[in-house]
N, C-alpha and C positions, 0 to 999 in steps of 0.2 A: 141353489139357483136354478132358474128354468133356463133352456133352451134360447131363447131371444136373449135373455140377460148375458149369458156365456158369449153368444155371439159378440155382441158388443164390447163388454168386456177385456177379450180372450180375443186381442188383435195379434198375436205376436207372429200371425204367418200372411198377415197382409199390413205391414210396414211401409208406408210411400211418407216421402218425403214432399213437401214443396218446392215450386221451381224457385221459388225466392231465396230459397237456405243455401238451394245447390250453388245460383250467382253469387252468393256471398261467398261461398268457402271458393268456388275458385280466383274470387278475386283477391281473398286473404292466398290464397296459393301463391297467387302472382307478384305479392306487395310484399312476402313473408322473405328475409332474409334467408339464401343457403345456407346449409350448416358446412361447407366447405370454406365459406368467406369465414363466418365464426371461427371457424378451426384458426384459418391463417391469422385471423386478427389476434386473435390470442396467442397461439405459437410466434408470432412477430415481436409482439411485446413482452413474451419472456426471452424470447431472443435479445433485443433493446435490456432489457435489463442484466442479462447475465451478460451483455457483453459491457455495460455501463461499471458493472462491479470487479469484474477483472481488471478493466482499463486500469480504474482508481488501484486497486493493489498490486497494480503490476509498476505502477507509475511509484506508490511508496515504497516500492523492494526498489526501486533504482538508487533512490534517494538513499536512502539507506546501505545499500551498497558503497554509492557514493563515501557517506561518512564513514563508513569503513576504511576506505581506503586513505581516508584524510587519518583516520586516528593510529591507524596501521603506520602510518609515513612518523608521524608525530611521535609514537611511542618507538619506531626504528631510530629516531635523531635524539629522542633524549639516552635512549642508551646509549648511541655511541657516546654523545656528553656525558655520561656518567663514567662509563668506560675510561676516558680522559681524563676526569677529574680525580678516578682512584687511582690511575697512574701517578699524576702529579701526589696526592700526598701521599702516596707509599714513597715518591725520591726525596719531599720535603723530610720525611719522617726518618731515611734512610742514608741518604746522601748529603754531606758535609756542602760538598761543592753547591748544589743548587739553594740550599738557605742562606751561600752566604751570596749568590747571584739577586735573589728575593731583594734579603736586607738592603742589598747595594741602592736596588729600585725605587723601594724607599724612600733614600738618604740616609742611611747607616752606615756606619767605617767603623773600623777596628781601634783603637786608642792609639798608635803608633804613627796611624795612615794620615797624609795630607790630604784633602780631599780639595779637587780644581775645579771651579764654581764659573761657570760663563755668565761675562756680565748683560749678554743680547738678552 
């Protein structure tokens, strides 16, 4: 290449911008979102959500807790009923006197006995 051409060419040390470019970029400057508002919107909303997700499992741990403490009670009164009910038939199975208190309940007597019958 000659000389003139190169000139032409070979702008890379006289760079100007137009004044029209310049007005646009500072008015996109001025119209453009900070990235600190970004930040907090985003940090806001995972805040909103980590605290949306705890709420809810902290609310089903109660509940559950909850039914703990029902099934707790529940399984505490059946064994004492249990407890009771081996009592009673180790005395049925053991003791003379309470099967014949039973039978009486009934209406059972012994072959000997009169038994007195209210007529109300």
């Amino acid at each position: 290449m000659n000389k003139v051409a190169i000139t032409y060419w070979d702008n890379s040390h006289t760079i100007s911008m137009p004044v029209k470019s310049r007005s646009k970029e500072a008015s996109a400057r001025a119209t453009a979102t900070p990235q600190w508002f970004v930040f907090a919107v985003v940090a806001a909303i995972t805040c909103m959500l980590c605290m949306a997700i705890n709420l809810r499992a902290f609310s089903e741990m109660s509940q559950e807790l909850e039914q703990n403490e029902r099934l707790s009670l529940a399984v505490e009164q059946l064994a004492n009923e249990n407890l009771g009910l081996q009592t009673e038939v180790h005395s049925l199975k053991n003791d003379s006197h309470t099967v014949e208190r039973e039978a009486r309940k009934i209406g059972m007597s012994r072959r000997n006995e009169k038994v007195l019958v209210s007529v109300n």
